[in-house]
Backbone as CSV, one residue per row, in Angstrom:
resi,resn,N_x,N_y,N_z,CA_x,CA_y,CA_z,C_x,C_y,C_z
1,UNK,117.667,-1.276,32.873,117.431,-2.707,32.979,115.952,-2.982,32.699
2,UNK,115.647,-4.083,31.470,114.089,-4.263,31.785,113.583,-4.686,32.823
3,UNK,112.467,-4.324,32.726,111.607,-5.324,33.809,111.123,-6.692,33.600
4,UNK,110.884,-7.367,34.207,110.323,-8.764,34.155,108.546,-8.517,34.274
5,UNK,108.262,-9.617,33.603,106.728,-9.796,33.652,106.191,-9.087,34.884
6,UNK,107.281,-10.122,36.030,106.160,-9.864,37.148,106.527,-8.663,37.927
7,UNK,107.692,-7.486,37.013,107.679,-6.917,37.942,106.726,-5.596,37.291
8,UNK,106.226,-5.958,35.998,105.474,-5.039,35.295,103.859,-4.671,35.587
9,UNK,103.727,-2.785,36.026,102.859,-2.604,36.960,101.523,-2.728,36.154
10,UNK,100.414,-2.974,35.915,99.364,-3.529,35.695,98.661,-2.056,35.626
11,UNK,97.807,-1.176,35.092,96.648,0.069,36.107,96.080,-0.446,37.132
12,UNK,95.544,-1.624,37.304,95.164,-2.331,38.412,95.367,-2.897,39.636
13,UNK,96.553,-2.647,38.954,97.418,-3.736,40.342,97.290,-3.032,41.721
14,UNK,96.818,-1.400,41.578,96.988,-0.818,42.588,95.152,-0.517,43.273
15,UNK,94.527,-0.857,42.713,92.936,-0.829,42.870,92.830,-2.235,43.652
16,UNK,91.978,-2.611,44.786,91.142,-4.138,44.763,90.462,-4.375,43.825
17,UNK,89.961,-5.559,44.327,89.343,-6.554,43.029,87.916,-6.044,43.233
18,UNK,87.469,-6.250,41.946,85.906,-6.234,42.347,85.313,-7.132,43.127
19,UNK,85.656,-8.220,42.951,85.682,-9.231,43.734,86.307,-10.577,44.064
20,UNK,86.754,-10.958,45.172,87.861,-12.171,45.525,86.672,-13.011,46.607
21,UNK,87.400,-14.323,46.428,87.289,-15.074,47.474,87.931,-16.262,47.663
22,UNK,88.041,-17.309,48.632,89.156,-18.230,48.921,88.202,-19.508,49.030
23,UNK,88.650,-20.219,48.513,88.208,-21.992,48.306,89.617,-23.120,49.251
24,UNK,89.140,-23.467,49.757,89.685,-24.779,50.723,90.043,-25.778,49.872
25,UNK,91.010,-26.761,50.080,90.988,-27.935,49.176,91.916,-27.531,48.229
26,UNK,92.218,-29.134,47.319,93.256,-29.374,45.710,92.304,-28.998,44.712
27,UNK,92.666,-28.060,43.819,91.508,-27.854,42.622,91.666,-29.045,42.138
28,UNK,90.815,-29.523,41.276,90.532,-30.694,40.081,90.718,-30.049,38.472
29,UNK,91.206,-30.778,38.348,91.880,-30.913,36.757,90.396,-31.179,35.859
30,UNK,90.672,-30.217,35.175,89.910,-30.450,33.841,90.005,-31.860,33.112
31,UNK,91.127,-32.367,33.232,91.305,-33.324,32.365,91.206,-34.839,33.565
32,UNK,90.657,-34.809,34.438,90.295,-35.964,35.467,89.821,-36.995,34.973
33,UNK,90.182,-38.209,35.289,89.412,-39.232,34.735,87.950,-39.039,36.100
34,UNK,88.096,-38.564,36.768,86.700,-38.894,37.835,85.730,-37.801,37.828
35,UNK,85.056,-37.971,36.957,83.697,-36.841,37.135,83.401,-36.578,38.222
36,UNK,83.210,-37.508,38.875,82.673,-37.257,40.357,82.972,-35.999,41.210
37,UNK,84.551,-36.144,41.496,85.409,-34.997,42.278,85.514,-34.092,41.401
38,UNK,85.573,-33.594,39.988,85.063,-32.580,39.454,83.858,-31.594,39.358
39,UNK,82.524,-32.590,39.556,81.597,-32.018,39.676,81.758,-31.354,41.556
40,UNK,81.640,-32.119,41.773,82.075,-31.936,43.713,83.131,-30.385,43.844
41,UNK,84.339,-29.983,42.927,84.915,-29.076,43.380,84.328,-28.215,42.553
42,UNK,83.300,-28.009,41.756,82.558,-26.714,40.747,81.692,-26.756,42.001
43,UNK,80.810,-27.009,42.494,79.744,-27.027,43.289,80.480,-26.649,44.375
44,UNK,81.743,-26.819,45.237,82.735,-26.017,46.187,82.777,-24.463,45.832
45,UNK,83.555,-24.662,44.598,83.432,-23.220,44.050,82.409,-22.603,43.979
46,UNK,81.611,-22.947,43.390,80.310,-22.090,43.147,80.052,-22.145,44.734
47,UNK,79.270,-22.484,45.326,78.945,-22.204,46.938,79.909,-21.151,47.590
48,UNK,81.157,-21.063,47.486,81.954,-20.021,48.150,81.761,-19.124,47.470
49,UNK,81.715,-19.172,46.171,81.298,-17.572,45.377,80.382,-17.092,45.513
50,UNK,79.011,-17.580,45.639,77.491,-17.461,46.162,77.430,-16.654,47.856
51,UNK,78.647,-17.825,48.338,78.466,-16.908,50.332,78.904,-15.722,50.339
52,UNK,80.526,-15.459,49.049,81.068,-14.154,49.259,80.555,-13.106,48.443
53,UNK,79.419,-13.428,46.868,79.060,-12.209,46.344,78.009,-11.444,47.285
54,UNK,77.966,-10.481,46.957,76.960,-9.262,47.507,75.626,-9.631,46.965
55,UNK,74.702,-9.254,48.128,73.493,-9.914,48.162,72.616,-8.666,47.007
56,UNK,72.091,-9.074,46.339,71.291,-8.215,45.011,72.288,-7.963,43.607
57,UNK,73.564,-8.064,43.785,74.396,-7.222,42.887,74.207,-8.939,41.493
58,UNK,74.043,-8.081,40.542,73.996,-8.977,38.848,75.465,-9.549,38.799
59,UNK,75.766,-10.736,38.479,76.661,-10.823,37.568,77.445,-10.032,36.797
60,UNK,78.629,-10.088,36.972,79.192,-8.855,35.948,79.016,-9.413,33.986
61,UNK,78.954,-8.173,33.403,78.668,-8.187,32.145,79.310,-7.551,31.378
62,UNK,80.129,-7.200,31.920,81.425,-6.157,31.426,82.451,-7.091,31.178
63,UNK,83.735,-6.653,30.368,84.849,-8.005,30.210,85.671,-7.884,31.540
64,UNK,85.982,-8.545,32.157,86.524,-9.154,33.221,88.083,-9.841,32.999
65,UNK,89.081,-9.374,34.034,90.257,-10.142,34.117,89.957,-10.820,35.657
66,UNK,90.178,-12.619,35.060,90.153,-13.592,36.447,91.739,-13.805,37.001
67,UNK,91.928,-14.116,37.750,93.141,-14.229,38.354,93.109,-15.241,39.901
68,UNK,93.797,-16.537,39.502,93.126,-17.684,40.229,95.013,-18.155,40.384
69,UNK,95.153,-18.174,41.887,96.479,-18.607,43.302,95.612,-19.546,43.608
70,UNK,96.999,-20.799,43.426,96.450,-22.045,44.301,97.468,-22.235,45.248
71,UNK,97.495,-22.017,46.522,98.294,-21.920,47.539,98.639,-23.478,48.220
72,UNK,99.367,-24.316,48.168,99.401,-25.663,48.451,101.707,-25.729,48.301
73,UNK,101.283,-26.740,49.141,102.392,-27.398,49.268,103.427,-27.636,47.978
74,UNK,102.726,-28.295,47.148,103.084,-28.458,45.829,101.685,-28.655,44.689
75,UNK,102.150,-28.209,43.432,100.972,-28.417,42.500,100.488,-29.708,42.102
76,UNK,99.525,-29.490,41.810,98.662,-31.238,41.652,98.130,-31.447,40.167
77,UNK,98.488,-30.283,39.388,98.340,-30.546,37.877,98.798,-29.478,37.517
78,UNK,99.263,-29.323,35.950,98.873,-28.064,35.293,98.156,-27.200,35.147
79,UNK,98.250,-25.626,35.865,97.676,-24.970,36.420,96.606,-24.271,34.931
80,UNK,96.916,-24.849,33.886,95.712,-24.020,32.881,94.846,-25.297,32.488
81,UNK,95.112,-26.381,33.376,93.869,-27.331,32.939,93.494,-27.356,34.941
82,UNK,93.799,-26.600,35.835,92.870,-26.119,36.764,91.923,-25.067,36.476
83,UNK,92.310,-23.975,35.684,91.492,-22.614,35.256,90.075,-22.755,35.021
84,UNK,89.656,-23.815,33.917,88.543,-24.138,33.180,87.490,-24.522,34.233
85,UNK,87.633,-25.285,34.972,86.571,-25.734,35.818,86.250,-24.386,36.815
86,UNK,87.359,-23.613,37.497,86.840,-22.926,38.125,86.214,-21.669,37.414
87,UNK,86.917,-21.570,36.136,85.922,-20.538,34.944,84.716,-20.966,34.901
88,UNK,84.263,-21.852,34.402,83.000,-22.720,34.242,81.976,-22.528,35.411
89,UNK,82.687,-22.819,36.504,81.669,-22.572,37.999,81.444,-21.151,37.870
90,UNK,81.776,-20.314,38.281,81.544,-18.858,38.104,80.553,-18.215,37.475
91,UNK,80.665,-19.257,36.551,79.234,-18.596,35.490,77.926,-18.433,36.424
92,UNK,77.284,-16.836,35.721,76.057,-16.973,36.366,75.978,-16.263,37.779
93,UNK,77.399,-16.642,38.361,76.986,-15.832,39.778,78.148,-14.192,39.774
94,UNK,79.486,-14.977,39.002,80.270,-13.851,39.097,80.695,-13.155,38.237
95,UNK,79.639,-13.658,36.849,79.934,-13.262,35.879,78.677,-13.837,34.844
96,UNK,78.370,-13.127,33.623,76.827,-13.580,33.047,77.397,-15.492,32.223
97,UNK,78.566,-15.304,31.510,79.240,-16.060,30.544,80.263,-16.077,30.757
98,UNK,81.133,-17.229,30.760,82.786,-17.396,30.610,82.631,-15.926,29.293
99,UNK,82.392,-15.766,28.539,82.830,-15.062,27.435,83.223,-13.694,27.679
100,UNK,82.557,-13.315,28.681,83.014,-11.888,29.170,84.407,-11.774,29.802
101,UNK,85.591,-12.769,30.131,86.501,-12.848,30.854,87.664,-12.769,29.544
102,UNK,87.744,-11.699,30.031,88.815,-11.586,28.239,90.816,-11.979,28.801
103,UNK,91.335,-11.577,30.376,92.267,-12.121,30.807,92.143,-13.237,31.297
104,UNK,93.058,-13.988,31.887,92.780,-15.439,32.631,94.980,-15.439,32.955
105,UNK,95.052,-15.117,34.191,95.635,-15.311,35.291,95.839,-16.566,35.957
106,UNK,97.122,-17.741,36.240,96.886,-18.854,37.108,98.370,-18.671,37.609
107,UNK,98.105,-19.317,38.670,99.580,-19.231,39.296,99.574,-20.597,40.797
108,UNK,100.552,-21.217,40.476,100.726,-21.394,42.247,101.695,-21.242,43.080
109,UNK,101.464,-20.883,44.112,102.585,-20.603,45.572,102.884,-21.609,46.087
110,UNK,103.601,-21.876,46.988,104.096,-22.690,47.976,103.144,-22.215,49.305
111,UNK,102.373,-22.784,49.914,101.715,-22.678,51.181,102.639,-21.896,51.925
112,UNK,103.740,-22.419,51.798,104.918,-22.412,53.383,105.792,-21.709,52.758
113,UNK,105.942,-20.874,51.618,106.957,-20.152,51.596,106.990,-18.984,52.429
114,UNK,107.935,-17.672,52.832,107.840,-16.670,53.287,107.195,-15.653,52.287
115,UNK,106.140,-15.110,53.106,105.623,-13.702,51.585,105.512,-12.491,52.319
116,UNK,105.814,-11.365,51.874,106.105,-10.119,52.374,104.829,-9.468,51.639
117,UNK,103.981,-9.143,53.162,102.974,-8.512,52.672,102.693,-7.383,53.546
118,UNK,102.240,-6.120,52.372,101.673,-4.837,53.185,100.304,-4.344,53.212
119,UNK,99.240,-5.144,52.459,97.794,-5.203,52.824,97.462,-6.326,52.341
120,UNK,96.390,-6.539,53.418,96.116,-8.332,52.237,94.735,-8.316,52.861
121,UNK,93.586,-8.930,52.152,91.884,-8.803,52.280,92.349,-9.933,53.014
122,UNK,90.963,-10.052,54.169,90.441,-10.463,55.403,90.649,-11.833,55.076
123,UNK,89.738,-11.708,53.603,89.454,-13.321,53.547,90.702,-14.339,52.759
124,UNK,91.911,-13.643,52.399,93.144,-14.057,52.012,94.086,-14.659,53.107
125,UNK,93.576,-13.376,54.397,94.202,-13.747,55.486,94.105,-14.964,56.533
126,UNK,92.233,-15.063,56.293,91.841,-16.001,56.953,91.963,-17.304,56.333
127,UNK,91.893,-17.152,55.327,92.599,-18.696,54.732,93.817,-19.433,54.806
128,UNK,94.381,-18.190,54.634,96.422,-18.611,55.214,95.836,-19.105,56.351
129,UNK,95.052,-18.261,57.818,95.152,-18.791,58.985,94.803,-20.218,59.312
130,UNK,94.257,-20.961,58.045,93.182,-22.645,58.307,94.661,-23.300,58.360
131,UNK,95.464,-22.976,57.247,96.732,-23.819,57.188,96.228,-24.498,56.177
132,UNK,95.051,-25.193,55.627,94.936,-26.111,54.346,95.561,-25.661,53.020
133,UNK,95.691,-26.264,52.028,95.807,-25.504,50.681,94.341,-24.958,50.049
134,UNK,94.890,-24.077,49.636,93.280,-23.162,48.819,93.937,-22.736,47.367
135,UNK,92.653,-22.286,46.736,92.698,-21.186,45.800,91.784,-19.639,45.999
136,UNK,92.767,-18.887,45.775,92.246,-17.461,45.643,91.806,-17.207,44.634
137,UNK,90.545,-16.785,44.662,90.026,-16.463,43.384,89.699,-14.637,43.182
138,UNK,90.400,-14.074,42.245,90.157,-12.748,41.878,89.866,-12.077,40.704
139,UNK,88.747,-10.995,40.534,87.906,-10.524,39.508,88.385,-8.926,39.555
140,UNK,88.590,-8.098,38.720,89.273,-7.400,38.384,88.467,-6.910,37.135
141,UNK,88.128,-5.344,36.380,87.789,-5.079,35.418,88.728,-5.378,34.503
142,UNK,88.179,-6.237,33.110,89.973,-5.867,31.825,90.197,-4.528,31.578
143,UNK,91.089,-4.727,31.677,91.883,-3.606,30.972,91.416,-3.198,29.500
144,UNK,91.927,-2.244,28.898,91.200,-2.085,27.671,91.969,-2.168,26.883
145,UNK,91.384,-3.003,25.613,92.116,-3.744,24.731,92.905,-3.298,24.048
146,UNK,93.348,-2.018,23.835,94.323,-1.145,23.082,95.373,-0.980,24.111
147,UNK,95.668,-1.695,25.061,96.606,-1.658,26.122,96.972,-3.234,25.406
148,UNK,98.477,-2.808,25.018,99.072,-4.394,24.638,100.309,-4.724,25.675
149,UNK,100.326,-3.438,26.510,101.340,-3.920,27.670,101.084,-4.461,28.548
């Protein structure tokens, strides 16, 4: 029987991330008519990425797979015109250039569904515990490009 996308194992999937962290709040749509709350949730993002990177460590400069869970009730846009803004914020702290991010990962959950889990980082956990909707944000080395699976 094949496998399905998601049940197809990654080399990674079994490593942590280089680095994750969890944002509070509805992401904002790229395509918003209100600058305002756009600029407002890059400056969210960026600040939580700033509290959770490691104090001295560069930007990564290597190509990078992002991988961005928006955990909420229900979705509030199309999840690849959420991607861009939180790509965009990143720059600089978790990465030198969007250009180095050669995957790009989006997905959303149901807050309240049941999920069967057998390790899950602190700060994944502690976000489920607020009860708000969030996004998880995760950094991962790419894979190498002669891998087309």
């Amino acid at each position: 029987m094949p496998r399905t996308p998601i049940e197809r194992n990654r080399p990674d999937d079994t490593r942590p991330p280089l680095f994750e962290f969890c944002v509070h709040g509805r992401p904002v749509s790229a395509q918003t008519g209100t600058r305002g709350r756009l600029t407002a949730w890059q400056r969210d993002i960026r600040a939580a990425a700033v509290a959770a990177w490691p104090a001295g460590q560069p930007p990564f400069s290597v190509a990078v797979e992002l991988r961005i869970t928006h955990y909420a009730k229900k979705p509030n846009a199309d999840m690849d015109n959420l991607i861009k803004p939180i790509q965009d914020a990143l720059q600089g702290i978790a990465y030198v250039n969007d250009r180095v991010v050669k995957d790009v990962t989006g997905n959303w959950r149901d807050i309240d569904a049941p999920f069967r889990v057998r390790y899950i980082a602190r700060r994944l956990a502690d976000a489920f515990s607020d009860g708000r909707p969030f996004v998880h944000i995760r950094l991962w080395r790419a894979p190498d490009e002669e891998d087309l699976g």
